[in-house]
C-alpha positions in Angstrom: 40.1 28.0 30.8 41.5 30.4 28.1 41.0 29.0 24.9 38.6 26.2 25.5 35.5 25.8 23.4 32.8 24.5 24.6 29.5 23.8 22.5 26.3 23.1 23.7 24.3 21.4 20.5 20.4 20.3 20.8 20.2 17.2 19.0 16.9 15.8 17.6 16.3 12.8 15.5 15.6 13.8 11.6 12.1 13.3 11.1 10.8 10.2 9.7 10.5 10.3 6.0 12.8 13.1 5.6 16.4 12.6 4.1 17.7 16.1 4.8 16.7 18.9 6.9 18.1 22.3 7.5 18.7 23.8 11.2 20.8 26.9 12.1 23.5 26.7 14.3 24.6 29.9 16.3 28.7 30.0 17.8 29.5 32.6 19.9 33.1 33.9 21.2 33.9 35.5 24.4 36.3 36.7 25.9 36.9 37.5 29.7 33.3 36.8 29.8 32.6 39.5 27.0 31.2 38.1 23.6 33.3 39.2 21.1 31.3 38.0 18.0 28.9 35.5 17.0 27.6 33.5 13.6 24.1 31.7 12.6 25.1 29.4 10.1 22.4 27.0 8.4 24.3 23.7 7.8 22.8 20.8 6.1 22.3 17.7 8.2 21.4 14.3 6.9 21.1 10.3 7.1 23.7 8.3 6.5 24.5 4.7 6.8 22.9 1.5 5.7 19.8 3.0 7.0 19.8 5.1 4.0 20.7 2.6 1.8 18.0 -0.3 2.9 15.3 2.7 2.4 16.2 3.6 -0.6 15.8 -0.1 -1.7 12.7 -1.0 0.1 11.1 2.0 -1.7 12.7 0.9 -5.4 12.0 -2.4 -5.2 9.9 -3.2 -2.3 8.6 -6.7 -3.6 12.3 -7.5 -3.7 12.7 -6.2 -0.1 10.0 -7.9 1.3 10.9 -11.7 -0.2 14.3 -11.1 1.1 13.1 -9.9 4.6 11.2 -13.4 4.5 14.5 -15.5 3.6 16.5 -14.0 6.5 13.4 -14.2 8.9 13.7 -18.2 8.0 17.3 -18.3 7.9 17.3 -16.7 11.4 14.5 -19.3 12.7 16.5 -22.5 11.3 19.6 -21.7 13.1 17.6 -20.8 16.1 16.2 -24.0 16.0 19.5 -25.5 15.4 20.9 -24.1 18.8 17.9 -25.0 20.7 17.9 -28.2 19.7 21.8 -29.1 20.8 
């Protein structure tokens, strides 16, 4: 198709522990089956979400974490409980 672009990425997880991490990433044109050009870029790729967020606390304040991971574990077992039991 003329004019269609169609990447072919490797995706790997980010490595555990590591917020960021560089890779390069190579585009290439062609035309009529000739390549034209290409570019090796290095972009930037990082975590985001509440992933990042919860980490960031659990490392800051881990006591904090751990009593609250406790509270929801109990929370979670009393309304399991409650279901069960009706």
């Amino acid at each position: 198709m003329h004019g269609c672009f169609t990447p072919t990425i490797a995706v790997g997880m980010v490595p555990t522990g590591q917020g960021q991490v560089s890779v390069q990433v190579s585009a290439y044109v062609f035309r009529e089956g000739d390549m034209l050009t290409a570019q090796t870029s290095p972009p930037v790729v990082s975590k985001a979400g509440p992933g990042v967020e919860i980490h960031r606390f659990a490392q800051v304040r881990a006591a904090t974490c751990g009593i609250t991971a406790i509270v929801i574990a109990v929370v979670a077992g009393r309304l399991a409980e409650g279901a069960v039991r009706r």
